[in-house]
PyMOL Python script that loads the backbone (N, CA, C, O; Angstrom):
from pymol import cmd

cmd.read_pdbstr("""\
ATOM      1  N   UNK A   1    -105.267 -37.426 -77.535  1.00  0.00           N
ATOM      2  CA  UNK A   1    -105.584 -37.066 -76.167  1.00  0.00           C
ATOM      3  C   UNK A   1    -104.986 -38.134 -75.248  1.00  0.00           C
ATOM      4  O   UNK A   1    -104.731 -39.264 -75.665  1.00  0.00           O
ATOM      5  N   UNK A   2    -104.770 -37.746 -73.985  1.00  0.00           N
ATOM      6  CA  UNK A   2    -103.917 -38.483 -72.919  1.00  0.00           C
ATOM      7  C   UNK A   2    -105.210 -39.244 -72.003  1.00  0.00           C
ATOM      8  O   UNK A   2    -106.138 -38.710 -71.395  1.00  0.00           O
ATOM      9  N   UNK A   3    -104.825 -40.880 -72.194  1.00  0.00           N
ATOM     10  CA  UNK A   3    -105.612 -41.239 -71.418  1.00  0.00           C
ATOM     11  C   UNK A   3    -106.594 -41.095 -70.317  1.00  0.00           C
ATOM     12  O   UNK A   3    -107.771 -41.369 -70.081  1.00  0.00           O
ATOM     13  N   UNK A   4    -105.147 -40.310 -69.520  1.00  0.00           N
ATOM     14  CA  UNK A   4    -105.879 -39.624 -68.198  1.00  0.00           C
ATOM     15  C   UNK A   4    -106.798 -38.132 -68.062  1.00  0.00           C
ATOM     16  O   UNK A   4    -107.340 -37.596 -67.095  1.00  0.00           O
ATOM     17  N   UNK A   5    -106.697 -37.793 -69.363  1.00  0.00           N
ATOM     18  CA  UNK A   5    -107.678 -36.588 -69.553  1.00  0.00           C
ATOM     19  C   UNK A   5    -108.771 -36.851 -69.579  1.00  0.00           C
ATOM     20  O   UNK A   5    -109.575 -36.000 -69.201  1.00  0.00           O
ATOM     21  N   UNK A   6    -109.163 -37.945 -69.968  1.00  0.00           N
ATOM     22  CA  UNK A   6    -110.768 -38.858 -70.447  1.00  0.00           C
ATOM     23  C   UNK A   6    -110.906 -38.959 -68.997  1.00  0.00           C
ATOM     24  O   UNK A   6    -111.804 -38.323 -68.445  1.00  0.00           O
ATOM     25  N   UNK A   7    -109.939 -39.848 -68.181  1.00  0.00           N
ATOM     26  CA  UNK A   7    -110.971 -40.240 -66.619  1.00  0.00           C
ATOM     27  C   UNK A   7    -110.813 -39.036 -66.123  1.00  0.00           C
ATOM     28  O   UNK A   7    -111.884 -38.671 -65.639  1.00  0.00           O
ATOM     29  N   UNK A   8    -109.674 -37.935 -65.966  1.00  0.00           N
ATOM     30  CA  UNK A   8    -110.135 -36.960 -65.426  1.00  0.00           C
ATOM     31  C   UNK A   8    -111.485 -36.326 -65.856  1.00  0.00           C
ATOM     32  O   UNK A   8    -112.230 -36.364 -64.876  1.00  0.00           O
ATOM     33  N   UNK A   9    -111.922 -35.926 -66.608  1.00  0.00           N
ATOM     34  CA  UNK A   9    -112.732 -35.513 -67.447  1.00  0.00           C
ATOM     35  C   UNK A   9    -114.302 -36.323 -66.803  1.00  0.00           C
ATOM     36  O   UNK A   9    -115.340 -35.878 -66.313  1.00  0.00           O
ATOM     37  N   UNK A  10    -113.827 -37.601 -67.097  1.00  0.00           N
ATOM     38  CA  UNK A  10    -115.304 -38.532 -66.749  1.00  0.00           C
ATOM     39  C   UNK A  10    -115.534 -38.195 -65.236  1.00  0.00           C
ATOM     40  O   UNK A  10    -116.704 -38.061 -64.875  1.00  0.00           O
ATOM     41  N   UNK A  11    -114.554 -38.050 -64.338  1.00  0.00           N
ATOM     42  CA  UNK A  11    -114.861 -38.207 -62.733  1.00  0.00           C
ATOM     43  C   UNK A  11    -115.339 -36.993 -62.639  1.00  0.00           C
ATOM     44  O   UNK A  11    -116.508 -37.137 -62.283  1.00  0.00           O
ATOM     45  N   UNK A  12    -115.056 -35.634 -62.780  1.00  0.00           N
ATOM     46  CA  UNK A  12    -115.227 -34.501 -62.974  1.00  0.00           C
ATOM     47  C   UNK A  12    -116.714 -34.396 -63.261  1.00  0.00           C
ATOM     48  O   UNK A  12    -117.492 -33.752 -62.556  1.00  0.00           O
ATOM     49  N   UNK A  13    -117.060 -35.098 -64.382  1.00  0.00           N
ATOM     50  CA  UNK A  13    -118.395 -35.058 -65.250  1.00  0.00           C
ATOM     51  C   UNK A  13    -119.362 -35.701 -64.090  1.00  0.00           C
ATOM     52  O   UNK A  13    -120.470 -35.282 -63.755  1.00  0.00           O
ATOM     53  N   UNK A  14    -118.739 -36.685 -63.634  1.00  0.00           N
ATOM     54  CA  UNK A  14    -119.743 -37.344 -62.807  1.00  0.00           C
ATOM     55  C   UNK A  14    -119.921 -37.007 -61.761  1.00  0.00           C
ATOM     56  O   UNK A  14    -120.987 -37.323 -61.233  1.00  0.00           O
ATOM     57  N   UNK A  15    -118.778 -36.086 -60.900  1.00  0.00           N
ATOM     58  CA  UNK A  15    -119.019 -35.467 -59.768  1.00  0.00           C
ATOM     59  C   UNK A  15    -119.771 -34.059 -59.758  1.00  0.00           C
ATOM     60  O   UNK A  15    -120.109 -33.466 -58.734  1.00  0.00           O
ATOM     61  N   UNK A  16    -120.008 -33.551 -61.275  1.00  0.00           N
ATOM     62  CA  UNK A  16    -121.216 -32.358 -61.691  1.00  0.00           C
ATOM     63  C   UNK A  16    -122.575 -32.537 -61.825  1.00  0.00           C
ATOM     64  O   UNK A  16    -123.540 -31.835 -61.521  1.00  0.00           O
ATOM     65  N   UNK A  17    -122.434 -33.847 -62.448  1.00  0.00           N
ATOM     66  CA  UNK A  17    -123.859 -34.498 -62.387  1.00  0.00           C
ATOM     67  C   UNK A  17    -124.776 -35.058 -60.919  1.00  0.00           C
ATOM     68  O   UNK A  17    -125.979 -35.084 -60.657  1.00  0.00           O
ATOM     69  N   UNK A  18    -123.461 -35.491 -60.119  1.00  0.00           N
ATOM     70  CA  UNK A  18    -124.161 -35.424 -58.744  1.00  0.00           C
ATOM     71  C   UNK A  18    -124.081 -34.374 -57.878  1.00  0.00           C
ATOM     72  O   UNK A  18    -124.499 -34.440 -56.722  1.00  0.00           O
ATOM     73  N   UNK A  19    -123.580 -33.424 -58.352  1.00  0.00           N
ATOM     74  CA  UNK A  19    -124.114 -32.272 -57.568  1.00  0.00           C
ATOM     75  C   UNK A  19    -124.813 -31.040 -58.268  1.00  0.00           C
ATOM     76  O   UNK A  19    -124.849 -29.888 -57.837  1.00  0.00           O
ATOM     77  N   UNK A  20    -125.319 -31.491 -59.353  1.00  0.00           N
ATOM     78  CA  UNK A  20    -126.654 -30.836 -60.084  1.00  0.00           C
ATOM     79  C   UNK A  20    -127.652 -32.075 -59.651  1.00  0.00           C
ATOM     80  O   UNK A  20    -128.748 -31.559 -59.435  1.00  0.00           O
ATOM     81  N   UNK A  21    -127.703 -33.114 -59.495  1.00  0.00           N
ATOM     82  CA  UNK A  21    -129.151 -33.679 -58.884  1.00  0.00           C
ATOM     83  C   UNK A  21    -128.927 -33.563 -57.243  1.00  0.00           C
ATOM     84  O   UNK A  21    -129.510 -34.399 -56.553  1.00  0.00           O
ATOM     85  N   UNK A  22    -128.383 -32.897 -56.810  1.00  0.00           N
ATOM     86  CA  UNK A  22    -128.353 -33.027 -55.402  1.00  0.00           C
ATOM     87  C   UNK A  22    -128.893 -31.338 -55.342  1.00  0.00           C
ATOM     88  O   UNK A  22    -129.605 -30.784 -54.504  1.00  0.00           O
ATOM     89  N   UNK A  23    -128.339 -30.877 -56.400  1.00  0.00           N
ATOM     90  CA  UNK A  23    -128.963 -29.456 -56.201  1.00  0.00           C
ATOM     91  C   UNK A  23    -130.579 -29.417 -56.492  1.00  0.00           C
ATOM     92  O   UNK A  23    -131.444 -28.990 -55.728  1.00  0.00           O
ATOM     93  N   UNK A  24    -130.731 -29.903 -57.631  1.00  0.00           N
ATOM     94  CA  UNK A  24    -132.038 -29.881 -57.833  1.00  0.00           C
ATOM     95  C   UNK A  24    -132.937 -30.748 -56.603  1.00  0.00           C
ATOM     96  O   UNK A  24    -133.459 -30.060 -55.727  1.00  0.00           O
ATOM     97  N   UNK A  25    -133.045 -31.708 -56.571  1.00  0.00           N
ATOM     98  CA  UNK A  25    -133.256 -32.140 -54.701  1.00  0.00           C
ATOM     99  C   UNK A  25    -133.529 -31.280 -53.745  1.00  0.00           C
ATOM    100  O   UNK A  25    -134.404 -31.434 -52.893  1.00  0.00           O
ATOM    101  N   UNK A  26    -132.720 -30.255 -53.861  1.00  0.00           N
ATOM    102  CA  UNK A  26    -133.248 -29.404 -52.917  1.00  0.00           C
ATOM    103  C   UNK A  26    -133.578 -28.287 -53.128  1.00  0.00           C
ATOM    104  O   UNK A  26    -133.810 -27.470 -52.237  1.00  0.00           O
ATOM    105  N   UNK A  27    -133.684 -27.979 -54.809  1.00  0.00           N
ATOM    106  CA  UNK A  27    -134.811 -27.104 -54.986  1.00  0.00           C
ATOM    107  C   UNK A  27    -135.581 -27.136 -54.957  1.00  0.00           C
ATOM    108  O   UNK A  27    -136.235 -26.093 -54.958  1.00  0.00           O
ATOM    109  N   UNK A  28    -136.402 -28.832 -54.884  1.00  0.00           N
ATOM    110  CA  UNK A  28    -137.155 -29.034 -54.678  1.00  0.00           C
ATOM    111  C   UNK A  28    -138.392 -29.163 -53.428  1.00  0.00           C
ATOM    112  O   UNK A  28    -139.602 -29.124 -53.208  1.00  0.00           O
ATOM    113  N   UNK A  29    -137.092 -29.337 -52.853  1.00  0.00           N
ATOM    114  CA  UNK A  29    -137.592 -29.625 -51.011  1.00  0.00           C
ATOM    115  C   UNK A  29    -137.859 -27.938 -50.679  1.00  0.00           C
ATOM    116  O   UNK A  29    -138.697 -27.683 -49.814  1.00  0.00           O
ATOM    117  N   UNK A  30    -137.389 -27.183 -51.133  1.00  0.00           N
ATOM    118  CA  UNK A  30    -137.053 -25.728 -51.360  1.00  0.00           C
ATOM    119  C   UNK A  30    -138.755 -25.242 -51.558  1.00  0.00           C
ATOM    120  O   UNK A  30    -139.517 -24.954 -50.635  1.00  0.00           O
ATOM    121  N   UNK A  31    -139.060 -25.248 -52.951  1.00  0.00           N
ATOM    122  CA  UNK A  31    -140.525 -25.317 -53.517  1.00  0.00           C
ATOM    123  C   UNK A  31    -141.586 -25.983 -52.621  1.00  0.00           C
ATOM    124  O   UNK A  31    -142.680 -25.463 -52.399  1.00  0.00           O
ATOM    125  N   UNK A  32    -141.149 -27.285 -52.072  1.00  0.00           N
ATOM    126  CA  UNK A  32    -141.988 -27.177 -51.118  1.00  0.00           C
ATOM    127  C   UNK A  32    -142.867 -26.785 -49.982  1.00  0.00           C
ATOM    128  O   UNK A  32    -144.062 -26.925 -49.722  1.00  0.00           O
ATOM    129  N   UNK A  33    -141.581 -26.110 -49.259  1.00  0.00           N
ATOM    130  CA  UNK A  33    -140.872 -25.147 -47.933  1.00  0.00           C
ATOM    131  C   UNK A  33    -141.659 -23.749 -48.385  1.00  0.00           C
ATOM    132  O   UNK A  33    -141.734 -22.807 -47.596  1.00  0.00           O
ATOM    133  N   UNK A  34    -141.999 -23.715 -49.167  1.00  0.00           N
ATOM    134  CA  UNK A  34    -142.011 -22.012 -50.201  1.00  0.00           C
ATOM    135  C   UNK A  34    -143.605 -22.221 -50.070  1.00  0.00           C
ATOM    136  O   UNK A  34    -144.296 -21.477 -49.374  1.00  0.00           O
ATOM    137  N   UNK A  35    -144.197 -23.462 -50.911  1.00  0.00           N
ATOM    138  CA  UNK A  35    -145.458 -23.981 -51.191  1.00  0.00           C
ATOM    139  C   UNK A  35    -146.427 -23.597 -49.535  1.00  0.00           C
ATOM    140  O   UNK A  35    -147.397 -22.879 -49.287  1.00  0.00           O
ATOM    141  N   UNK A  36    -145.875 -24.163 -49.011  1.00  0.00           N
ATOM    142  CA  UNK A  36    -146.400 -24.490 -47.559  1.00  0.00           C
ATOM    143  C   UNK A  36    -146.443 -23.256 -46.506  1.00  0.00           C
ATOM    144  O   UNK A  36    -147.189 -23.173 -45.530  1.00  0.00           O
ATOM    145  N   UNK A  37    -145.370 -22.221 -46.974  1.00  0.00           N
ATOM    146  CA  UNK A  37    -145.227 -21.063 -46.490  1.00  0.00           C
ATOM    147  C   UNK A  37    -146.059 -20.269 -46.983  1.00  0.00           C
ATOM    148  O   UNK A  37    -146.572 -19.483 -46.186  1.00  0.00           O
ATOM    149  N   UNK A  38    -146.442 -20.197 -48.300  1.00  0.00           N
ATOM    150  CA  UNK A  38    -147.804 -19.242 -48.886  1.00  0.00           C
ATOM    151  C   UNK A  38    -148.740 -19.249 -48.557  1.00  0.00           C
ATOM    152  O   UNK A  38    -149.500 -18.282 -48.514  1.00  0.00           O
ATOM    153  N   UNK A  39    -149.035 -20.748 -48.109  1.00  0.00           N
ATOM    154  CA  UNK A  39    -150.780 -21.186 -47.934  1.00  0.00           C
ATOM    155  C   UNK A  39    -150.419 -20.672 -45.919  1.00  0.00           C
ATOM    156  O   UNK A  39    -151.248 -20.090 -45.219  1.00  0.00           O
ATOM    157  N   UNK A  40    -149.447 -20.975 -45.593  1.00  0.00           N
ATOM    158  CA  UNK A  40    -149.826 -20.345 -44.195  1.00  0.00           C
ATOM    159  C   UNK A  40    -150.080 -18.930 -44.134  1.00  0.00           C
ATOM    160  O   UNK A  40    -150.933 -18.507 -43.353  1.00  0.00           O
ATOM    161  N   UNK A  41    -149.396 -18.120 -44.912  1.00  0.00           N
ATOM    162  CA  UNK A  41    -149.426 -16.323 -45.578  1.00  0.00           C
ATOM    163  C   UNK A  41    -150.680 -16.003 -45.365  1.00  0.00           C
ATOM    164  O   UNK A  41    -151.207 -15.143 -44.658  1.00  0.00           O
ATOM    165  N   UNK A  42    -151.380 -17.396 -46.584  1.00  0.00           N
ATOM    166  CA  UNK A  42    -152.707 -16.957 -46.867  1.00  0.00           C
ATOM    167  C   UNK A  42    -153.775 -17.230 -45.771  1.00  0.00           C
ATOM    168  O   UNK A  42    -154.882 -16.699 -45.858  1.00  0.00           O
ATOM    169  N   UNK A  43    -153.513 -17.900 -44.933  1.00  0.00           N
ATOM    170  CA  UNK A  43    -154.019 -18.251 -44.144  1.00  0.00           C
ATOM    171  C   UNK A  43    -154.135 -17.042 -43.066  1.00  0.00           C
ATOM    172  O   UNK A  43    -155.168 -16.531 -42.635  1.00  0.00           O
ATOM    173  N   UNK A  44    -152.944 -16.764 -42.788  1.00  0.00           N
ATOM    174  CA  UNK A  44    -152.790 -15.626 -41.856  1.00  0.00           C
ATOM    175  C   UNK A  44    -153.656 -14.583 -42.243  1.00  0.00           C
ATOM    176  O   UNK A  44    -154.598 -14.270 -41.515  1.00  0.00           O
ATOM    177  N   UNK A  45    -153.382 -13.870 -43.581  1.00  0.00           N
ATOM    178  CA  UNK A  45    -154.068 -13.352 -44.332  1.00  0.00           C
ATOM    179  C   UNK A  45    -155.667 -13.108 -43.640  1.00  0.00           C
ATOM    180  O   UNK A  45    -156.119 -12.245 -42.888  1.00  0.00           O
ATOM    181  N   UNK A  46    -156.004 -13.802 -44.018  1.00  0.00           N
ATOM    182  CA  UNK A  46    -157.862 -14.045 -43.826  1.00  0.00           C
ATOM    183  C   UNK A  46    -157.887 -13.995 -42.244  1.00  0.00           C
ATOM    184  O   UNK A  46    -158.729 -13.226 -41.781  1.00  0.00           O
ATOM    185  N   UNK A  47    -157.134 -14.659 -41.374  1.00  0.00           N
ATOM    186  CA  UNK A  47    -157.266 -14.427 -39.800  1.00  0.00           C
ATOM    187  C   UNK A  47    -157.287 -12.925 -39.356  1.00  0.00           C
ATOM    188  O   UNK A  47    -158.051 -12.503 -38.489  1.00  0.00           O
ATOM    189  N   UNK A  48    -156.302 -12.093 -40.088  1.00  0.00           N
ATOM    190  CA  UNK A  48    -155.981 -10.766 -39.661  1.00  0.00           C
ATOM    191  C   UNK A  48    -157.399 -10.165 -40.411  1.00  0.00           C
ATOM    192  O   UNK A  48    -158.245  -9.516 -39.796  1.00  0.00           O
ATOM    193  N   UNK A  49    -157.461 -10.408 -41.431  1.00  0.00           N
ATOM    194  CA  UNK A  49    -159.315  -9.882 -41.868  1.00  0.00           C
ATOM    195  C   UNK A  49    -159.778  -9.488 -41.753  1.00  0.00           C
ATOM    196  O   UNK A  49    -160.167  -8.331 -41.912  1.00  0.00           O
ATOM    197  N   UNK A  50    -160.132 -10.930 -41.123  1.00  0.00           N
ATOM    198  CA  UNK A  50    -161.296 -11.536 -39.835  1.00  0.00           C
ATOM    199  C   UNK A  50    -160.693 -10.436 -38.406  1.00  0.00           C
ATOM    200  O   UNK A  50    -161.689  -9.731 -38.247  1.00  0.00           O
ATOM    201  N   UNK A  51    -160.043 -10.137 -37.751  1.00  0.00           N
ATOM    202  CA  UNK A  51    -160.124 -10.086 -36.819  1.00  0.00           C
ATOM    203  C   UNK A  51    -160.134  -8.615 -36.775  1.00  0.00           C
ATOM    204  O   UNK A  51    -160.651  -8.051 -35.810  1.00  0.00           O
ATOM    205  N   UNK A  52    -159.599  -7.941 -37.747  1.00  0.00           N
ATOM    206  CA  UNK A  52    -159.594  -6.571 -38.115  1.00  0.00           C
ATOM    207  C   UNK A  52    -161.570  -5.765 -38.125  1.00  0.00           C
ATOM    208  O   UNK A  52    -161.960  -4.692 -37.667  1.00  0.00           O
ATOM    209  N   UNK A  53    -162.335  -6.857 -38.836  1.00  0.00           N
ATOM    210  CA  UNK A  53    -163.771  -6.795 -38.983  1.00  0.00           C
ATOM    211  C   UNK A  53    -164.361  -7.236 -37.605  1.00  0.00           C
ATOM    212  O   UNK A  53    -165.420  -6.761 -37.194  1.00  0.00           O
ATOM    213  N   UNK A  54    -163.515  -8.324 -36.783  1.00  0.00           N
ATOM    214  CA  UNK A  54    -164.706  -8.337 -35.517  1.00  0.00           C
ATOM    215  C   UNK A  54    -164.113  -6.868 -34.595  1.00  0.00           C
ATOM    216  O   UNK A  54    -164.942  -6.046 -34.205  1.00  0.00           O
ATOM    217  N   UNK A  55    -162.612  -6.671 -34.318  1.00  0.00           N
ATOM    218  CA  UNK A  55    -162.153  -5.502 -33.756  1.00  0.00           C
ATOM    219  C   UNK A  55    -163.368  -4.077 -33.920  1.00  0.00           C
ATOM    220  O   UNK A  55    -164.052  -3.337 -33.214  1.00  0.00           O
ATOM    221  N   UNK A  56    -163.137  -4.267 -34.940  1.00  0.00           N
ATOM    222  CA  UNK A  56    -164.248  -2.898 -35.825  1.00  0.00           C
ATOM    223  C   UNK A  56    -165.814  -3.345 -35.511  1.00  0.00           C
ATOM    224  O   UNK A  56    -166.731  -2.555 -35.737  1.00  0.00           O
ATOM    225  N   UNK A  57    -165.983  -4.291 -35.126  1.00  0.00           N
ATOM    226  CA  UNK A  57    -167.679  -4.514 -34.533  1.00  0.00           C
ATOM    227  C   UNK A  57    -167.719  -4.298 -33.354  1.00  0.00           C
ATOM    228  O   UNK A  57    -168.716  -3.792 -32.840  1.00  0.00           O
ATOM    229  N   UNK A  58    -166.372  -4.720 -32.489  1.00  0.00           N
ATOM    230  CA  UNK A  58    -166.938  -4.566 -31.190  1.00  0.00           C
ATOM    231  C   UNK A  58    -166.876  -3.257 -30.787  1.00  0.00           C
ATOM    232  O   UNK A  58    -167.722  -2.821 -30.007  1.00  0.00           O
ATOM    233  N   UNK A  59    -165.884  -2.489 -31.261  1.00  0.00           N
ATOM    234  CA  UNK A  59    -165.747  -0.612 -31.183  1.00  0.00           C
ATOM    235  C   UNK A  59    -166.946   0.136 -31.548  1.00  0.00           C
ATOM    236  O   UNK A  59    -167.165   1.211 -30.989  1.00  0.00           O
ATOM    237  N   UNK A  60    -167.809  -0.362 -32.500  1.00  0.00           N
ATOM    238  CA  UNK A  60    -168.976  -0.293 -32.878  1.00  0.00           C
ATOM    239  C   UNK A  60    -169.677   0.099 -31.702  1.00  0.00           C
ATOM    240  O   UNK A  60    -169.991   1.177 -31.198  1.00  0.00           O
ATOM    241  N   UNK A  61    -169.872  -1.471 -31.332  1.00  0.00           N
ATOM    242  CA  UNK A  61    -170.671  -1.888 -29.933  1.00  0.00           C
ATOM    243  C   UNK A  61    -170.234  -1.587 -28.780  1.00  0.00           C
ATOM    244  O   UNK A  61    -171.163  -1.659 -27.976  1.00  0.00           O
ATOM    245  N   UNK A  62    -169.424  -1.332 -28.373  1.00  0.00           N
ATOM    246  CA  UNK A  62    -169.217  -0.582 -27.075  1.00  0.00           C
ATOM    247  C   UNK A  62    -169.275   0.959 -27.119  1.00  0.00           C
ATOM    248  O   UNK A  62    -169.253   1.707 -26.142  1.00  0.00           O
ATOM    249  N   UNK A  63    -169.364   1.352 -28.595  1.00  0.00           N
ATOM    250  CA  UNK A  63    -169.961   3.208 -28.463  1.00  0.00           C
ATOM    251  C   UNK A  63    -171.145   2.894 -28.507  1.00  0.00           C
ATOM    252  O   UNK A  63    -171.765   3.782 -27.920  1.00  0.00           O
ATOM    253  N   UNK A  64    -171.765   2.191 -28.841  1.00  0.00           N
ATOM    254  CA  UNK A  64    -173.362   1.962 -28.922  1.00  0.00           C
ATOM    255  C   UNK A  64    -173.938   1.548 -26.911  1.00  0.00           C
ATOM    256  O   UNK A  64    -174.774   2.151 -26.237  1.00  0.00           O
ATOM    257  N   UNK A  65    -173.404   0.803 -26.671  1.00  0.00           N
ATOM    258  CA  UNK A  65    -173.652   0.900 -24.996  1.00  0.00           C
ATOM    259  C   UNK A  65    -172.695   2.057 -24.377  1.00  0.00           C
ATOM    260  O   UNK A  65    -172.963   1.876 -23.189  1.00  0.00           O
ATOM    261  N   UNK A  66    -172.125   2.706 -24.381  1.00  0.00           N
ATOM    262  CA  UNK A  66    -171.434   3.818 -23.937  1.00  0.00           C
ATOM    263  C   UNK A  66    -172.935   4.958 -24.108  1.00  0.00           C
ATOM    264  O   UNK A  66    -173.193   5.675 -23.141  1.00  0.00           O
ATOM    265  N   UNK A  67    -173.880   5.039 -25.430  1.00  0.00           N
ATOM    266  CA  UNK A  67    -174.652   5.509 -25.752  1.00  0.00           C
ATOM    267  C   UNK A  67    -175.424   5.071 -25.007  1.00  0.00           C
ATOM    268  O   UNK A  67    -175.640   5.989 -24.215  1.00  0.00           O
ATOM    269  N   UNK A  68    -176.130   4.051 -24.672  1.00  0.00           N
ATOM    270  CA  UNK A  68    -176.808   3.313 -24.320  1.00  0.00           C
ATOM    271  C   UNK A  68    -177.087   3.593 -22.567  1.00  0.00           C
ATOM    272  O   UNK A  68    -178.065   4.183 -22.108  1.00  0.00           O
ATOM    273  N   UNK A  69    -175.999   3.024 -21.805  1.00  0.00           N
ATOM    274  CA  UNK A  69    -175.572   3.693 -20.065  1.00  0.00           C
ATOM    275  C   UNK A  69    -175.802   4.998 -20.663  1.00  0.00           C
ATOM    276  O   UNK A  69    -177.028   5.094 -20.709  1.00  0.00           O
ATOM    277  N   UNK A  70    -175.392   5.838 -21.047  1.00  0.00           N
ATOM    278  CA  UNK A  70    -175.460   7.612 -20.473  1.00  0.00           C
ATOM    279  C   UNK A  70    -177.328   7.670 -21.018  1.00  0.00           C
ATOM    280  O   UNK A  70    -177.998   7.983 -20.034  1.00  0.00           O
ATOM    281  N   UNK A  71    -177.884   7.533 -21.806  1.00  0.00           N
ATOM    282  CA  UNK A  71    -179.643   7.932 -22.153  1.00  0.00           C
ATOM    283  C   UNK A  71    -179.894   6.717 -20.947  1.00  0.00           C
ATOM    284  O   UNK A  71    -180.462   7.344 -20.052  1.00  0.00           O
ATOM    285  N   UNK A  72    -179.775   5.556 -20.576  1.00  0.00           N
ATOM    286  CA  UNK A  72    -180.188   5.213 -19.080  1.00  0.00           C
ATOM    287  C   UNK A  72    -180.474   5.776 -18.020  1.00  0.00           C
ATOM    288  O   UNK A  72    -181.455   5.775 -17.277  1.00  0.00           O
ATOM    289  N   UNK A  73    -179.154   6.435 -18.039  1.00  0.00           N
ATOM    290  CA  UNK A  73    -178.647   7.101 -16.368  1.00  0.00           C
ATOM    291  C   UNK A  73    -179.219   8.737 -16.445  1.00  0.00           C
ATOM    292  O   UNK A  73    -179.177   9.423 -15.424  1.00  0.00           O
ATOM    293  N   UNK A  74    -179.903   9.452 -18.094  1.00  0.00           N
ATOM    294  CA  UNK A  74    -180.594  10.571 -18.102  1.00  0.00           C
ATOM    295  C   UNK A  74    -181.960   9.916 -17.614  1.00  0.00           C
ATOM    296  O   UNK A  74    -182.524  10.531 -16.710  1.00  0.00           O
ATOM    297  N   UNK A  75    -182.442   9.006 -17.980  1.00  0.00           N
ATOM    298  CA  UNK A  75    -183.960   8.456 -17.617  1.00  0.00           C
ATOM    299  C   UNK A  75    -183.960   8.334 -16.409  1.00  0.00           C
ATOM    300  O   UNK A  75    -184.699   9.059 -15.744  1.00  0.00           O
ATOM    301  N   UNK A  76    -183.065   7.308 -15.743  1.00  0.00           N
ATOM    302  CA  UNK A  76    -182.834   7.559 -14.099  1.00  0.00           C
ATOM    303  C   UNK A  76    -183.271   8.860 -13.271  1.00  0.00           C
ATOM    304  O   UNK A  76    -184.205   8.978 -12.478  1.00  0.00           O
ATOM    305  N   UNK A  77    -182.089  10.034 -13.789  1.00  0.00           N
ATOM    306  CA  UNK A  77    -182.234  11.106 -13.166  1.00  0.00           C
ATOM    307  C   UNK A  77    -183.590  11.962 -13.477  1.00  0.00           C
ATOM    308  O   UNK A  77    -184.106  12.619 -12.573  1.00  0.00           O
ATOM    309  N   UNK A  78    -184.093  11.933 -14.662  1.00  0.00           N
ATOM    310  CA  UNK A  78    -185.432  12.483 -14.733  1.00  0.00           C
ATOM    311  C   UNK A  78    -186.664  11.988 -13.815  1.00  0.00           C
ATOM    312  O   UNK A  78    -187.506  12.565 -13.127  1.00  0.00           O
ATOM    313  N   UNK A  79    -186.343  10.530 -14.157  1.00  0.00           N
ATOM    314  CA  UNK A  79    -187.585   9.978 -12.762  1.00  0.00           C
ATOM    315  C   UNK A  79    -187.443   9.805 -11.930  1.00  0.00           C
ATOM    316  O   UNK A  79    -188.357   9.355 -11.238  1.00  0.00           O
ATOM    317  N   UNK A  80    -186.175  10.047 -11.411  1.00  0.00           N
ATOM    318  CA  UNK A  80    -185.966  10.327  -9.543  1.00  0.00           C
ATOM    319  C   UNK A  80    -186.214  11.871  -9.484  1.00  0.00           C
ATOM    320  O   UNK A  80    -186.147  12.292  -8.329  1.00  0.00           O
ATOM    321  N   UNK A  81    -186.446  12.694 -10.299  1.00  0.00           N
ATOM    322  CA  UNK A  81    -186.604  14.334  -9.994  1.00  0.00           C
ATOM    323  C   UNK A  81    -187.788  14.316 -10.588  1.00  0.00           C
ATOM    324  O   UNK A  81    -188.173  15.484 -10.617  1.00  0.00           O
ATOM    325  N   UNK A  82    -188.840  13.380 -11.244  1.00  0.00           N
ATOM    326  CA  UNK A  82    -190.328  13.752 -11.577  1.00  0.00           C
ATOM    327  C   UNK A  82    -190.924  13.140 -10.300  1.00  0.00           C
ATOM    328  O   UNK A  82    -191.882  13.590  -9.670  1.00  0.00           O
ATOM    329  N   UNK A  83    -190.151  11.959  -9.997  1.00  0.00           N
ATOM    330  CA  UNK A  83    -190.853  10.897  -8.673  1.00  0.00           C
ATOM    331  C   UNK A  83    -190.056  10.225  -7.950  1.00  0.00           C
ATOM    332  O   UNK A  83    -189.619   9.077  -8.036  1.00  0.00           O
ATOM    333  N   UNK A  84    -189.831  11.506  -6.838  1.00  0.00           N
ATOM    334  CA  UNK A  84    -188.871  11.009  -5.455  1.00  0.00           C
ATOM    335  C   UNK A  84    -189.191  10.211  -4.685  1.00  0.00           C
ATOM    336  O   UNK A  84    -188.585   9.943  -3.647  1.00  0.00           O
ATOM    337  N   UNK A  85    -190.426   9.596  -5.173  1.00  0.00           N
ATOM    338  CA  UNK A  85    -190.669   8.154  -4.173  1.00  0.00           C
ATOM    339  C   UNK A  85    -189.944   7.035  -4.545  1.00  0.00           C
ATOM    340  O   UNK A  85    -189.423   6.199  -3.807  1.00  0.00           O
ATOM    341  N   UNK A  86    -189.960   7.107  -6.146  1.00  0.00           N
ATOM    342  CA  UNK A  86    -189.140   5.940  -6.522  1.00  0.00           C
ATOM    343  C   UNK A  86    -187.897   5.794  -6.219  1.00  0.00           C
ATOM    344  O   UNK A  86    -187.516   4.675  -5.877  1.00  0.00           O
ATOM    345  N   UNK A  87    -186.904   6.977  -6.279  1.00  0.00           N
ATOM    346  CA  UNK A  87    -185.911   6.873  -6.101  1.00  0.00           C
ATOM    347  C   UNK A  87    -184.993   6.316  -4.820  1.00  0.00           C
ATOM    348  O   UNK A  87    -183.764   6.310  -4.898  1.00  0.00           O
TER     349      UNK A  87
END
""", "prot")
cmd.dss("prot")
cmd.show_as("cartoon", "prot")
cmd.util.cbc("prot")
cmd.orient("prot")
């Protein structure tokens, strides 16, 4: 073999090796980026829930006073037409 096949060979080798740890480096930083992005997911996750369950309480509660004003405003009108003094 020709001398210069070995250093070609070695520089080659060594310029693969630093750019397989430069890759891995930032698969790593990668996994991180990924890590940190799930737990916000999950996070979001549980907010939308949550807000999906209070949405759905308060729709609840505003047909329940929607109910509430109209049997009022029948009591109103019955006791201003049983007792027109009050009214």
């Amino acid at each position: 073999m020709h001398p210069m096949h070995g250093l070609v060979y070695e520089e080659r080798r060594k310029e693969s090796l630093k750019l397989m740890a430069d890759t891995e480096s930032r698969r790593a930083q990668i996994d991180e980026v990924m890590s940190v992005i799930t737990s916000k997911l999950s996070e979001l996750d549980a907010d939308r829930k949550e807000l999906a369950e209070y949405q759905a309480r308060l729709q609840e509660l505003q047909s329940r006073k929607a109910v509430l004003e109209a049997d009022i405003g029948d009591l109103e009108e019955k006791v201003g037409a049983s007792c027109p003094d009050l009214a």
